[in-house]
N, C-alpha and C positions, 0 to 999 in steps of 0.2 A: 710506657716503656722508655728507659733513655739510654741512647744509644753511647753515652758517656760510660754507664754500669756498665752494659754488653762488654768495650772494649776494656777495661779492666779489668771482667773477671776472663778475657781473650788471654790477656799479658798475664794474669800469673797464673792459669791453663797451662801457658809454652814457659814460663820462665824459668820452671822448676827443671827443665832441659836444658837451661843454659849452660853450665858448666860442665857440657857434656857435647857443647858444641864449639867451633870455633868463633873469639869474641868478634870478629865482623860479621859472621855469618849470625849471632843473638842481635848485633845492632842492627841488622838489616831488617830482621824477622819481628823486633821490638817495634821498629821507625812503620814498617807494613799494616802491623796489627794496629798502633794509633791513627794511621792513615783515616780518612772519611770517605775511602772505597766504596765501603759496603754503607754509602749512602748516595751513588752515584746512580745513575740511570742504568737498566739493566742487571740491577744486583738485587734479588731480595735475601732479606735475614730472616730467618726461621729460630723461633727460641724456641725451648723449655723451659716449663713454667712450674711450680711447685708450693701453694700457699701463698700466691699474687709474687710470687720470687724467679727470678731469672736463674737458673740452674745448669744451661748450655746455650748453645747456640753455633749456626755456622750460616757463612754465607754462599748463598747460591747467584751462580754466574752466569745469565741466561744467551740463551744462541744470538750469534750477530751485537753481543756486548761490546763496545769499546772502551772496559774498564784498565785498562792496562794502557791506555792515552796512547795507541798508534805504536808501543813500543814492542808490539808483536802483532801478526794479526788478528782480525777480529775471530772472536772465537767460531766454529762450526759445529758447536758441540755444549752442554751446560760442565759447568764446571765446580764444584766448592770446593770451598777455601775457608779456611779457621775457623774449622770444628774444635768446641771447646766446652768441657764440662766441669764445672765446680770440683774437686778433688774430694769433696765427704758426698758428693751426688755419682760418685764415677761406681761400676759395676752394679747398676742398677737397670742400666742398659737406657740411659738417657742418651747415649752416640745413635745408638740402633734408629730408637724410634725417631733421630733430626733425620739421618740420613733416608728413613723410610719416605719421611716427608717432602724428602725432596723428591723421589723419584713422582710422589703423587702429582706435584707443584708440575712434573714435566707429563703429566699426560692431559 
């Protein structure tokens, strides 16, 4: 799996909201999602898969993470972050079963 795809199909997941937001608020959201976060310590990524194909994904922020570098505190609680599904994979209910996943991932 390469984590190059994942963030690609992340960005054009959210991109198609861009013009629907303000443009600092897309460059922020843009510059986040290429970020290598969700390959830091504390973070796992959970895909959707479909014919050896990445289809969704989001990442999970686990308790006592310091992915956010000091600039909040450490979390007390799991957290995701950029939930994203393919747009010809969306109402198929591939959101459902990432999010399901993570609740598993926490017990």
């Amino acid at each position: 799996m390469k984590i190059g795809t994942i963030r690609e199909q992340g960005l054009k997941a959210y991109e198609e909201h861009a013009q629907n937001i303000p443009e600092r608020h897309w460059d922020a959201l843009r510059k986040a999602i290429s970020l290598d976060a969700d390959e830091q310590a504390g973070v796992e990524l959970l895909v959707a898969e479909l014919d050896e194909e990445v289809i969704g994904s989001v990442a999970l922020l686990l308790v006592k993470s310091d992915v956010y570098k000091r600039l909040v505190d450490m979390l007390d609680y799991p957290e995701i972050r950029m939930l994203a599904v393919r747009a010809e994979s969306r109402g198929k209910g591939v959101a459902e079963a990432l999010i399901k996943d993570v609740f598993i991932e926490q017990k």
